[in-house]
C-alpha positions as a Markdown table, in Angstrom:
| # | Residue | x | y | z |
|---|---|---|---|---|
| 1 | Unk | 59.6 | 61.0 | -43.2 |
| 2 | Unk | 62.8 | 58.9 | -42.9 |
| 3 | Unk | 64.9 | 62.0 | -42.6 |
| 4 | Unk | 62.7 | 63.3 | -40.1 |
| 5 | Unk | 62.8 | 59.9 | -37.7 |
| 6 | Unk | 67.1 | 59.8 | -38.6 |
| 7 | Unk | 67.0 | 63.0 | -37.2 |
| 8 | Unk | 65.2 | 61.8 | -33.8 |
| 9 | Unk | 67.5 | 58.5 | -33.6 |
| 10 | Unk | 70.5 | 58.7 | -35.3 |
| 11 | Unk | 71.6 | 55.3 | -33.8 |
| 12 | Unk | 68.7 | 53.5 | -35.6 |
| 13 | Unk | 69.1 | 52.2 | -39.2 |
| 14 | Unk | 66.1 | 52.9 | -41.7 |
| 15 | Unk | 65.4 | 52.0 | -44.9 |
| 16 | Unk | 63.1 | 52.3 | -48.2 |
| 17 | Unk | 63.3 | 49.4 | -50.0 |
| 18 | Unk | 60.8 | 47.2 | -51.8 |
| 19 | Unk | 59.6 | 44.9 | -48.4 |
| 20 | Unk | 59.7 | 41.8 | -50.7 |
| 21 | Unk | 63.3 | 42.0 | -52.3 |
| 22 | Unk | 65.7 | 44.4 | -49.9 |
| 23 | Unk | 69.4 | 43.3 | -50.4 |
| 24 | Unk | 71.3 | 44.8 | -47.6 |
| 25 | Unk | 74.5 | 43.2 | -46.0 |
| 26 | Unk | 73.3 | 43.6 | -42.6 |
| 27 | Unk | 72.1 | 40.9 | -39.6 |
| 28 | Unk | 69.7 | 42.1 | -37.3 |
| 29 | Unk | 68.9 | 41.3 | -33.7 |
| 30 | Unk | 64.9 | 42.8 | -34.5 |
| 31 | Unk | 63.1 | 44.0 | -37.6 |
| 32 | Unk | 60.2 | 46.0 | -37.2 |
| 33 | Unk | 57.2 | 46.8 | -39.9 |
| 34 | Unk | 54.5 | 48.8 | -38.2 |
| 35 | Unk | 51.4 | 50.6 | -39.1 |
| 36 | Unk | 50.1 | 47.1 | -41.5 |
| 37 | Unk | 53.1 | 48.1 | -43.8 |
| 38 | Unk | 52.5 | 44.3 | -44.9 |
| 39 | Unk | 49.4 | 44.6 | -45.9 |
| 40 | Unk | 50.0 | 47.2 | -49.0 |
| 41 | Unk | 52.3 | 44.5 | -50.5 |
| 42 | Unk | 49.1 | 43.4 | -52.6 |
| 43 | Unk | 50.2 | 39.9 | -53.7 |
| 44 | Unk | 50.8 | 36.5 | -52.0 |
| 45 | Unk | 54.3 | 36.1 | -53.4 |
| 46 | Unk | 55.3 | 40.0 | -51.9 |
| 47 | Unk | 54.4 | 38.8 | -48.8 |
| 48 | Unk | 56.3 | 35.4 | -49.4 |
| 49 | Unk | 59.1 | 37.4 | -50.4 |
| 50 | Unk | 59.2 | 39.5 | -47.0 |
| 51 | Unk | 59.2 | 37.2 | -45.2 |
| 52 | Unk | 62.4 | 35.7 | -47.3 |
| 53 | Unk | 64.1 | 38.5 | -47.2 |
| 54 | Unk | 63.2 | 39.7 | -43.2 |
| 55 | Unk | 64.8 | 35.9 | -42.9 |
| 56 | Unk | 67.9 | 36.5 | -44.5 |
| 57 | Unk | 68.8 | 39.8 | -42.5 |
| 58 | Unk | 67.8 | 38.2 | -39.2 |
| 59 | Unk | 70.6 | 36.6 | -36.6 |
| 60 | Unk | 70.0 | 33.2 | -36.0 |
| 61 | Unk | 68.0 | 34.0 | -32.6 |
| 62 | Unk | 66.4 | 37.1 | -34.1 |
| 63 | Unk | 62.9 | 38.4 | -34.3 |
| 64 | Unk | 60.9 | 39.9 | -36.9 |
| 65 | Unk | 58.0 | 42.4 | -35.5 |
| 66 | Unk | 55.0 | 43.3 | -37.3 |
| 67 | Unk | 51.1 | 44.0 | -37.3 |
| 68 | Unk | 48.6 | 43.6 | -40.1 |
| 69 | Unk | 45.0 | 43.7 | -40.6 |
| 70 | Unk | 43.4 | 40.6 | -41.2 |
| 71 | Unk | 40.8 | 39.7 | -43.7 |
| 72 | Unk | 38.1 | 40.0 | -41.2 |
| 73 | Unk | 39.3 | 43.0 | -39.8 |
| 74 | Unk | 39.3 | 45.0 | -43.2 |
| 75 | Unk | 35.9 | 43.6 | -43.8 |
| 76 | Unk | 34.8 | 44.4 | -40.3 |
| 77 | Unk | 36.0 | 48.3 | -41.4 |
| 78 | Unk | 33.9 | 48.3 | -44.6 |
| 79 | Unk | 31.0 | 48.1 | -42.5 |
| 80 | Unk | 31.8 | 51.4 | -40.3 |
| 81 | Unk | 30.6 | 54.7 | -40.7 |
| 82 | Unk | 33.2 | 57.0 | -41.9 |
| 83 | Unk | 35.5 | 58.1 | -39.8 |
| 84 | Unk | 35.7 | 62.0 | -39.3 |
| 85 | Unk | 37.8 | 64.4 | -37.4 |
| 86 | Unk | 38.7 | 68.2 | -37.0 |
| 87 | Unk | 42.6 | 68.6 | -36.2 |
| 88 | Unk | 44.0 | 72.8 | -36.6 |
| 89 | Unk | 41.3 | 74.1 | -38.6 |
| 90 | Unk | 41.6 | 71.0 | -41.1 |
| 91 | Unk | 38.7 | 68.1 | -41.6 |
| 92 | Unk | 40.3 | 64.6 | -42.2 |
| 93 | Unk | 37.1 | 62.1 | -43.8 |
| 94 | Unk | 38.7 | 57.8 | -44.0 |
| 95 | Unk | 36.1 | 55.2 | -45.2 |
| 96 | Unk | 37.4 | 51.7 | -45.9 |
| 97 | Unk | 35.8 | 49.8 | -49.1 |
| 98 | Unk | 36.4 | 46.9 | -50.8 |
| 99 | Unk | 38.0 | 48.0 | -54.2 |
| 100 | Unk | 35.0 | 45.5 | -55.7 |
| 101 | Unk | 32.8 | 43.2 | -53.9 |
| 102 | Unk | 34.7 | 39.8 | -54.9 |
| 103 | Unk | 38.1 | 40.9 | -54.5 |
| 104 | Unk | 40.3 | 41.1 | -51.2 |
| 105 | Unk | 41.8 | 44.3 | -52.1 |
| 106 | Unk | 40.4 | 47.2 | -49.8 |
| 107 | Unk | 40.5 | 51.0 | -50.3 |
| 108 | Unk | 41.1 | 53.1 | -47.3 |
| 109 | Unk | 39.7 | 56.5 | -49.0 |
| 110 | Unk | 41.4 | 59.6 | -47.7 |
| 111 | Unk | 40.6 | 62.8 | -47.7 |
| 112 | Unk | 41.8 | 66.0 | -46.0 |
| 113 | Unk | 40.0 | 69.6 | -46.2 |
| 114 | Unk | 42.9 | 71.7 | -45.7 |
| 115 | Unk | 41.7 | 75.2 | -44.9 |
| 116 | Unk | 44.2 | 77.6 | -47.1 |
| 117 | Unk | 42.6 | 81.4 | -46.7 |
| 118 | Unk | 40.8 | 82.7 | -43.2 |
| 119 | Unk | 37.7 | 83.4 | -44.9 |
| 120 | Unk | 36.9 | 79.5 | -45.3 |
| 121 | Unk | 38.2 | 78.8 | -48.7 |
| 122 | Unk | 39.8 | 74.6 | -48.3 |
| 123 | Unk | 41.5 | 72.3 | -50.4 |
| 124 | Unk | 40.6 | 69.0 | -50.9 |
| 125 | Unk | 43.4 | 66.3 | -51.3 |
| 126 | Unk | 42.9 | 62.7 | -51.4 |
| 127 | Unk | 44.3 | 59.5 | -51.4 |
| 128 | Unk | 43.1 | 55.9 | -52.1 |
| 129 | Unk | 45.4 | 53.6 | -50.2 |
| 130 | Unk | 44.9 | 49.6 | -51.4 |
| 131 | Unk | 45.9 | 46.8 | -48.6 |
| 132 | Unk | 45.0 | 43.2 | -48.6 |
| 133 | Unk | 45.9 | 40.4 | -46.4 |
| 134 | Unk | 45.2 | 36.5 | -46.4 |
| 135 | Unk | 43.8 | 33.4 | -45.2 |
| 136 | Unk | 46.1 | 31.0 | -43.8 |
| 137 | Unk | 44.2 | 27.6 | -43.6 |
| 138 | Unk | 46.5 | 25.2 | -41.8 |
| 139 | Unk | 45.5 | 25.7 | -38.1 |
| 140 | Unk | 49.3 | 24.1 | -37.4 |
| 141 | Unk | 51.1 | 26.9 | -38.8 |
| 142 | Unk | 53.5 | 28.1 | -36.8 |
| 143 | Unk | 54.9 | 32.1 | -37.6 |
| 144 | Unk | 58.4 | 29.8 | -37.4 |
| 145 | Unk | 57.7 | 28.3 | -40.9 |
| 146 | Unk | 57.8 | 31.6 | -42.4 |
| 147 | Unk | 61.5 | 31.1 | -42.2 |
| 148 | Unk | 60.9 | 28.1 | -44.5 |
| 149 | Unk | 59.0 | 30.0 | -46.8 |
């Protein structure tokens, strides 16, 4: 995938690093982290460590862009149907779980029907993603004291 998106903007600088420890010697203006990229880092010190690192390779004025699920969003998707679409003759199936009913770790379950032969014959492939997120319980905290963290 990071070839592929190098090879729509060369200008752009990627990178696959561990989120929670990337040593690069490089200040940034903006860091993104899209689709809840945050939320697969399963611990409270990854994300701690992040947000330390995102610090240290942000300018001074810089900003750090991200979206995550919450808690009660993840629980909110353990309680929908699954969801189920047809896309080129393939059948994608994604139910959300909680990996087990104490824990905040959730399983996105994945699986794709991918039709190999014109008669019908498809091949199953699957994948059990984990994410989490967290609580924070100060009603003061500011996304600014990340910095501090």
């Amino acid at each position: 995938m990071l070839a592929m998106a190098r090879a729509k903007m060369p200008k752009i600088n990627f990178y696959h690093q561990d989120m929670a420890n990337f040593p690069i010697n490089t200040r940034y203006g903006v860091i993104y982290c899209f689709y809840d990229s945050i939320n697969h880092v399963l611990d409270l010190s990854g994300w701690e460590g992040t947000f330390k690192s995102v610090s240290s390779h942000l300018e001074s004025s810089g900003i750090f862009i991200f979206d995550m699920h919450t808690l009660n969003k993840l629980d909110q998707m353990t309680k929908r149907p699954p969801y189920f679409v047809e896309f080129d003759n393939n059948y994608l199936i994604m139910q959300v779980r909680k990996e087990t009913e104490y824990s905040n770790i959730y399983l996105w379950d994945i699986k794709i029907f991918e039709r190999i032969t014109e008669n019908g014959l498809y091949q199953l492939n699957q994948e059990i993603i984990k994410e989490t997120s967290f609580y924070f319980t100060n009603k003061n905290f500011r996304v600014n004291q990340l910095k501090n963290i």
